[in-house]
C-alpha positions in Angstrom: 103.6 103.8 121.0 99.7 104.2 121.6 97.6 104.3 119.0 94.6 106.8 118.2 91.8 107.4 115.5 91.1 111.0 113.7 89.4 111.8 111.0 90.4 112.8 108.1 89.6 114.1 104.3 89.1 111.2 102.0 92.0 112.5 99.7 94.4 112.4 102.6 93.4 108.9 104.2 93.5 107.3 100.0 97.0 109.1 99.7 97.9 107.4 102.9 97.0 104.5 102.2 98.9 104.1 98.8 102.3 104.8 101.3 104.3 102.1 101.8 104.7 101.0 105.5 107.8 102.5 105.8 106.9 105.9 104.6 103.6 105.7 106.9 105.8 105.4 109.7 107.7 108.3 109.0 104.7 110.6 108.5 103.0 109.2 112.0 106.3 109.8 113.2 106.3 113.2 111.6 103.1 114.3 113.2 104.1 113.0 116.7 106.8 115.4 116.7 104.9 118.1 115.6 102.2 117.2 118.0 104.8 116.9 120.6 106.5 120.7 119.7 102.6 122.2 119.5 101.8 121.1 123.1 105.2 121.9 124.8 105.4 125.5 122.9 102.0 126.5 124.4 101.0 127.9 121.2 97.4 126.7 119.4 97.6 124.0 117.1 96.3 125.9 114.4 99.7 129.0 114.6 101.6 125.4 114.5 99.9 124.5 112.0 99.8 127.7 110.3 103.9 127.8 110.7 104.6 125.0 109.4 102.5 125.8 106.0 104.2 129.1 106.1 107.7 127.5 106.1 106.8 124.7 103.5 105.5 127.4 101.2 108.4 130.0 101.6 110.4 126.8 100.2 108.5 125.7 97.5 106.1 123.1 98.3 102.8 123.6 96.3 100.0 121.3 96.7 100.6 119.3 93.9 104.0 118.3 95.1 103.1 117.6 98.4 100.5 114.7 96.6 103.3 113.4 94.7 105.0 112.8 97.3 102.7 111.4 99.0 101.9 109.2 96.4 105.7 107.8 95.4 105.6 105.0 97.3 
């Protein structure tokens, strides 16, 4: 594993931060495979991106859910 630095908005990094270790993990392992899956499909980060809002939308994520879940920790 190598780690790297981003930046990010506040919100996300103090919704982050209330995870517990094992659920960081998962979402740094989360975004390496979508990382992984943006560079190999040749497509711009941002149509990933896009997709993969698309797809959590069409199933009923909403905002607000996503910071709960963020937050149960």
């Amino acid at each position: 594993m190598e780690q790297i630095t981003f930046q990010i908005d506040e919100e996300a990094a103090r919704a982050f931060k209330t995870l517990s270790l094992n659920d960081r993990r998962k979402l740094e392992t989360l975004i390496s495979i979508r990382l992984i899956e943006a560079d190999k499909s040749k497509n711009s980060l941002k149509k990933v991106m896009s997709e993969i809002s698309r797809k959590a939308q069409k199933r009923g994520l909403t905002s607000d859910m996503l910071e709960s879940m963020l937050n149960e920790g």
